[in-house]
C-alpha positions as CSV (number, residue, x, y, z in Angstrom):
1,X,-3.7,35.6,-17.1
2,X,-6.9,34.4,-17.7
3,X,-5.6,30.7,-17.7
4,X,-4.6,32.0,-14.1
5,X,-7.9,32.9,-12.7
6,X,-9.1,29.9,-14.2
7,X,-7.0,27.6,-12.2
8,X,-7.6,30.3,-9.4
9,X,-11.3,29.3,-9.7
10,X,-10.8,25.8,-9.5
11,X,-8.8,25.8,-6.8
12,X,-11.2,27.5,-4.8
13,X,-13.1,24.9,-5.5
14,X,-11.4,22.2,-4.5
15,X,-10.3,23.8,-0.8
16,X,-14.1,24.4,-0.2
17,X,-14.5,20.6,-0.6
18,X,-16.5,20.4,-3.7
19,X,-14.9,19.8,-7.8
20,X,-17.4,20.4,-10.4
21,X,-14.8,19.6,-12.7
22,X,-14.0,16.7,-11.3
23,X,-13.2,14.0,-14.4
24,X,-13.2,16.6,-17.0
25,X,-9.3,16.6,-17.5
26,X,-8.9,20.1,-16.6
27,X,-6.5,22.0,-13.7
28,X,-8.7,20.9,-11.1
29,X,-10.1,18.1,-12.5
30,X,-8.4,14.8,-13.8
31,X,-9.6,12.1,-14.5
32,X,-10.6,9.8,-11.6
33,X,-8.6,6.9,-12.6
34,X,-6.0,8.3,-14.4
35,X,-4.1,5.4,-16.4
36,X,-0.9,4.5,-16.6
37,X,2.1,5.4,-13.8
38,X,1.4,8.6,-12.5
39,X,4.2,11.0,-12.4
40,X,4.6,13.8,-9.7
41,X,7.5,16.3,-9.4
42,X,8.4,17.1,-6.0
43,X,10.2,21.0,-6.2
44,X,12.0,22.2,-3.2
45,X,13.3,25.3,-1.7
46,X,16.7,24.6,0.5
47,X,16.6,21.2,-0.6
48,X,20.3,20.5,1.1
49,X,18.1,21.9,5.0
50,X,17.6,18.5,6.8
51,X,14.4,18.8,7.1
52,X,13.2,18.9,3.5
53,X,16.5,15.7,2.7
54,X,13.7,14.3,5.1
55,X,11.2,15.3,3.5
56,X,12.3,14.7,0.5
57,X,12.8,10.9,1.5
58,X,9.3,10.3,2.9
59,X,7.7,11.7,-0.5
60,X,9.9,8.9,-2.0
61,X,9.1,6.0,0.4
62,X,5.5,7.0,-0.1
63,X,5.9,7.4,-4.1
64,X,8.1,3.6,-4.3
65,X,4.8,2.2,-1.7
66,X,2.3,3.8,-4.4
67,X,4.2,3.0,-7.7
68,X,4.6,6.8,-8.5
69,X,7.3,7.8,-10.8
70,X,8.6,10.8,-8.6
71,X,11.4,13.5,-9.3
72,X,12.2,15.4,-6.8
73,X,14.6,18.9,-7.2
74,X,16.7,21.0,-4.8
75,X,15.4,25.0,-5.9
76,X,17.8,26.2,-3.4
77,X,16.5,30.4,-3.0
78,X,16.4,30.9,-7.1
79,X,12.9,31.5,-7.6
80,X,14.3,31.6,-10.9
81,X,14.6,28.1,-11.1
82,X,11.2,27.6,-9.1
83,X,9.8,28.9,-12.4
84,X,11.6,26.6,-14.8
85,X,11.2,23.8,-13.1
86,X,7.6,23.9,-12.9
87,X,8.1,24.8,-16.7
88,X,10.5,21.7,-17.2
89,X,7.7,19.8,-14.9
90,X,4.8,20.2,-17.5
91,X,6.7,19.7,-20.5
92,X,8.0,16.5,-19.7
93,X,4.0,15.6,-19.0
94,X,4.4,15.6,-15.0
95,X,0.6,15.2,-13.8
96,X,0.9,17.1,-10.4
97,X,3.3,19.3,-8.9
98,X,4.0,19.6,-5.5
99,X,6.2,22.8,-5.0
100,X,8.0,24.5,-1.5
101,X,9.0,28.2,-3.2
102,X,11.8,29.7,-2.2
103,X,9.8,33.1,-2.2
104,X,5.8,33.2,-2.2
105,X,6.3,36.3,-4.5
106,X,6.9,33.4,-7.5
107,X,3.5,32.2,-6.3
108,X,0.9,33.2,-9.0
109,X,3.7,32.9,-11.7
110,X,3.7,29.4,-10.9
111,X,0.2,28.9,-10.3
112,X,-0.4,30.0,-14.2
113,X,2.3,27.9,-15.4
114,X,0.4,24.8,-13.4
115,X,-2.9,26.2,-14.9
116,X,-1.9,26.0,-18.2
117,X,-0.5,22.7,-18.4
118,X,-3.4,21.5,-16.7
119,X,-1.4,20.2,-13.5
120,X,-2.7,20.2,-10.4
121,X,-0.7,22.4,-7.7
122,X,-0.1,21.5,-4.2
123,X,1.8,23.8,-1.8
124,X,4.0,21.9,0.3
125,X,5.0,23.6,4.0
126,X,5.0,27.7,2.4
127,X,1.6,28.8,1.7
128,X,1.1,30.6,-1.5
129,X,-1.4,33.0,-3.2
130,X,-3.5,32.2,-6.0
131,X,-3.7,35.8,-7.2
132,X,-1.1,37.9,-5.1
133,X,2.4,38.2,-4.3
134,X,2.1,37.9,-0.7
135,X,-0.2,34.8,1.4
136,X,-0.5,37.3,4.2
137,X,-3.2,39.5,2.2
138,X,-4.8,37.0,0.3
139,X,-8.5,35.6,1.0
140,X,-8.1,31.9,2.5
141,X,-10.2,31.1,-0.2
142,X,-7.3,32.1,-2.6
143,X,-4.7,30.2,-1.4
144,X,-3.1,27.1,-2.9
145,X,-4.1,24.0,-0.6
146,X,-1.2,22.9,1.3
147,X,0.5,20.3,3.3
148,X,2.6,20.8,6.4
149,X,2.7,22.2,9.8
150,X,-0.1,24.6,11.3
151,X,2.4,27.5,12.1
152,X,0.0,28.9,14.9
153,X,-0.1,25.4,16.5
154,X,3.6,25.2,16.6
155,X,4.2,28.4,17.4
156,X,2.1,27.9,20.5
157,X,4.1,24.7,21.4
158,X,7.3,26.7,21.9
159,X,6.4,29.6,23.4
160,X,4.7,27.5,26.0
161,X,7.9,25.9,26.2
162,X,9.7,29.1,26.4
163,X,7.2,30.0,29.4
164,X,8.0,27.1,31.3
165,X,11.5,27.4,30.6
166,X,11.6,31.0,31.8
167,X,9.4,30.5,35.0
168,X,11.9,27.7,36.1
169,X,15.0,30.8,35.6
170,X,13.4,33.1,38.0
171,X,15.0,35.8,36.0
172,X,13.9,39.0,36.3
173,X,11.9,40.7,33.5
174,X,13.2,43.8,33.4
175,X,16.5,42.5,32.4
176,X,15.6,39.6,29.9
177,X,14.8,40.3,26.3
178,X,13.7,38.0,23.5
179,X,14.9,37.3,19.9
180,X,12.4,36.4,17.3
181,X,14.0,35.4,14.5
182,X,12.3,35.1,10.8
183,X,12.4,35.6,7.4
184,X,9.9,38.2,7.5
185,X,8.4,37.9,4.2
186,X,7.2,34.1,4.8
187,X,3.8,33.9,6.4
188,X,4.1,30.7,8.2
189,X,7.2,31.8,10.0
190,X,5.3,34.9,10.6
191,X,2.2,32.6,12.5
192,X,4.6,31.1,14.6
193,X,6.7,33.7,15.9
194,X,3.6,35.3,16.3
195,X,2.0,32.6,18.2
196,X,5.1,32.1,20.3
197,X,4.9,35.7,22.1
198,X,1.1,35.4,22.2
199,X,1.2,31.7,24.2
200,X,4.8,33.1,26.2
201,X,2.6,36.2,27.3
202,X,-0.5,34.5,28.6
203,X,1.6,31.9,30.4
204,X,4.0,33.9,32.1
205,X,1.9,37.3,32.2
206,X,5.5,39.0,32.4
207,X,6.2,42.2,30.0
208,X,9.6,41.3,28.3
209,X,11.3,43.0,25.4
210,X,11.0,41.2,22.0
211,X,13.7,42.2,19.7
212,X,12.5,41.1,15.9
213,X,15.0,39.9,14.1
214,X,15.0,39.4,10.2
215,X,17.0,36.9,8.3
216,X,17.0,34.7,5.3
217,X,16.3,31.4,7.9
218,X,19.6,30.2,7.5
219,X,22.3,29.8,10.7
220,X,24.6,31.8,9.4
221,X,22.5,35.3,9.1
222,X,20.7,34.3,12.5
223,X,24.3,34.6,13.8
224,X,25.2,37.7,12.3
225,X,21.8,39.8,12.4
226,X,21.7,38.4,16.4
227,X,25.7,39.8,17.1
228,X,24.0,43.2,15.5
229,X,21.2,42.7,17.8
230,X,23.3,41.9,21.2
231,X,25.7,44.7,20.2
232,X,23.1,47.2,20.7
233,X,21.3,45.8,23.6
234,X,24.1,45.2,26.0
235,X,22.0,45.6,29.4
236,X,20.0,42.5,28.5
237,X,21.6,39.7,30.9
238,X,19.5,37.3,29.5
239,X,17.9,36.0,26.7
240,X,15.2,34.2,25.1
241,X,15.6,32.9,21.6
242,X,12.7,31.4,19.2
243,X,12.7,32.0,15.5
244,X,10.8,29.7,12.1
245,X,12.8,27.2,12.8
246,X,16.3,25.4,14.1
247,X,18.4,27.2,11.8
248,X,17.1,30.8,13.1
249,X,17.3,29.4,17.0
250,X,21.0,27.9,16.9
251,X,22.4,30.7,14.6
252,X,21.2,33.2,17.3
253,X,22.3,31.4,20.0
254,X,25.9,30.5,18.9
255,X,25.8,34.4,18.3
256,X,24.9,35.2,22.5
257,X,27.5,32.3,23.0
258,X,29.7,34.1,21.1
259,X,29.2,37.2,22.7
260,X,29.8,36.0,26.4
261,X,26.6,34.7,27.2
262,X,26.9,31.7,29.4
263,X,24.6,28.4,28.7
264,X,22.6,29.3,32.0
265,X,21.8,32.9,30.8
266,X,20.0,31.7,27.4
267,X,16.7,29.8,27.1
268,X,16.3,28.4,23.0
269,X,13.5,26.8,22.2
270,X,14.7,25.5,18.2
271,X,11.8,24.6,16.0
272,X,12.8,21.3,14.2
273,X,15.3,19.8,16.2
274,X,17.7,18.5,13.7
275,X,20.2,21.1,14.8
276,X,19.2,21.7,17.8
277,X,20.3,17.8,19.2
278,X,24.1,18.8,17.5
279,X,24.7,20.6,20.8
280,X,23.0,18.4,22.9
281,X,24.7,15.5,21.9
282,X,27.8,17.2,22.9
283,X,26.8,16.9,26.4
284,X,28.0,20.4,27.2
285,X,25.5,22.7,28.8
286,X,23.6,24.0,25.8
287,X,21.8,27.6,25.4
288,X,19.3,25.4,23.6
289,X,16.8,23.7,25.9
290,X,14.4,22.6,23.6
291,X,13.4,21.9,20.3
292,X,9.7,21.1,18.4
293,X,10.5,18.2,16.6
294,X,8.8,18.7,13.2
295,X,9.1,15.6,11.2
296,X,10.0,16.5,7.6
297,X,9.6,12.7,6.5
298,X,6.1,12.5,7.4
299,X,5.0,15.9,5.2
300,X,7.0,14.4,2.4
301,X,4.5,11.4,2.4
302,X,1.1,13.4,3.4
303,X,1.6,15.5,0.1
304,X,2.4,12.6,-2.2
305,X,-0.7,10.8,-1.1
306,X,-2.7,13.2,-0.9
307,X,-1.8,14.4,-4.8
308,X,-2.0,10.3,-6.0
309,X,-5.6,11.0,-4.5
310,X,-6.6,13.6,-6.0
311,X,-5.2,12.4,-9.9
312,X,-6.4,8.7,-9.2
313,X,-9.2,8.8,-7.2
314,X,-10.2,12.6,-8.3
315,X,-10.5,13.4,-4.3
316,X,-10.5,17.4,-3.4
317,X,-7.0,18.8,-2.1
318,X,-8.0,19.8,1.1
319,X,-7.4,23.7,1.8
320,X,-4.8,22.3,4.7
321,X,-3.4,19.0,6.1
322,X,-1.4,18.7,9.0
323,X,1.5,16.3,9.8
324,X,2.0,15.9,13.8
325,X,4.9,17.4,16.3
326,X,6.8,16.8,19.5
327,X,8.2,18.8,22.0
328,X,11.7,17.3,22.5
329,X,14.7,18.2,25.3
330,X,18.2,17.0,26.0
331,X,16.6,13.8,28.1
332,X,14.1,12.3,25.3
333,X,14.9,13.3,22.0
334,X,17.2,10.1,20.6
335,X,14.3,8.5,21.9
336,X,12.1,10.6,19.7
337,X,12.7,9.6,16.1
338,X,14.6,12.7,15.5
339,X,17.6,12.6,13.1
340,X,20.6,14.6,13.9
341,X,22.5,16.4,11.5
């Protein structure tokens, strides 16, 4: 492990915005102009979600615009294969990786694996921990610098959304409840749902139930843990739904749908988009009545760039870059850029 803390080190280094390694040809430090075609590999948890398919296609516009030899791989949830890849990644001479784990648990394992092969690491979207198993105990200063979304920022967007959403109902509190739903275990779904009731409270200043739901952030086990959820809270008349992200939001509100709740008795607020515009497109009345368009595309190009800066022009990862969102509805969002799935 001492290759680990190394890297660990190094890292720090770089997310404080200084490299004293900078040229040496070490984790941290390539060489400023590196020569010859630079080679990146782009690894991906749920690389068949929408958003990281668009994801996946910005880091490959931006990779053909820069002359990078990109590969880019679907991990699926096998943090197995997170592993291996980043293994397969180094042997094959890859100069950077860019990685979205499928659990941050695989974090330092990977991080070591980077370290030793003397690529540079950048998280992409999931933050990970440069000595620890899990990003919500680790010093800032020990996480891997990443590019994506800032989950309390987003969070904030759609509870506000919620708020308004809920003020417009004139339900009463006493018999509405809210779902969160999350994998539990991921720290930036964890700041947003967080940051959801926080910006939901302050705007509406009303005391309403939230019902924490855990799933795997896929629509199917949003559905099922949300039926489980509804079964036992049969008073609630209506609902409230937030979650990480689209797949947590429509699962759980198919699931009220499904368990007689009308359109007009569910407020969704979707975190993505990409599913949520499948039921607006419809044109039926929709439990869903709004989504944060999060732009997958746009991440996919921030981390290539900002890894071809760091091997070519031996610029400091910053600790965090952000890509930009938009609140989008049933009325704007084929205007929005958004790509429905």
């Amino acid at each position: 492990m001492v290759a680990a803390f190394a890297f660990a080190a190094t890292l720090t280094a770089c997310s404080s915005g200084k490299d004293d390694n900078a040229g040496s040809g070490s984790p941290s430090g390539p060489p400023a102009s590196l020569s010859g075609t630079i080679k990146i590999a782009y690894l991906q948890k749920q690389g068949d979600q929408q958003y990281f398919v668009d994801e996946a296609d910005g880091a490959r516009a931006k990779a053909k615009e820069l002359g990078v030899d990109l590969k880019v791989v679907n991990l699926g949830n096998d943090t197995n294969k997170a592993v291996s890849e980043v293994q397969a990644a180094i042997a094959q001479k890859y100069n950077g990786v860019v990685i979205v784990v499928p659990d941050p648990a695989v974090g330092p394992q990977v991080v070591d694996i980077a370290g030793k092969g003397g690529a540079p690491l950048l998280a992409s979207d999931d933050q990970i921990c440069l000595t620890g198993p899990d990003p919500t105990k680790c010093a800032k200063d020990k996480l891997v610098p990443r590019v994506g979304f800032s989950g309390p920022q987003m969070g904030t967007q759609v509870g506000g959304r919620a708020a308004d959403e809920f003020k417009k109902s004139g339900w009463n509190p006493a018999d509405t409840a809210i779902i969160a739903a999350w994998k539990q275990d991921v720290t930036v779904c964890t700041d947003r749902v967080d940051a959801a009731r926080e910006a939901f409270k302050q705007a509406t200043g009303a005391d309403i139930k939230v019902l924490k739901v855990g799933t795997d952030n896929t629509p199917p086990d949003a559905q099922n843990k949300t039926a489980a959820t509804m079964s036992g809270n049969r008073s609630v008349k209506h609902w409230i739904v937030w979650g990480c992200n689209d797949e947590n939001v429509t699962g759980a509100v198919t699931a009220l749908q499904n368990g007689g709740y009308g359109a007009a008795d569910v407020i969704g607020v979707g975190l993505g988009g990409y599913l949520a515009c499948k039921d607006w497109g419809s044109g039926k009345p929709s439990g869903m009545k709004a989504a944060l368009f999060i732009n997958g595309y746009e991440v996919g190009g921030l981390a290539v760039q900002t890894m071809v800066d760091r091997l070519k022009n031996g610029k400091p990862f910053p600790a965090e870059a952000f890509a930009t969102t938009k609140m989008v509805d049933p009325a704007d969002w084929q205007q929005s850029g958004l790509k429905c799935t």
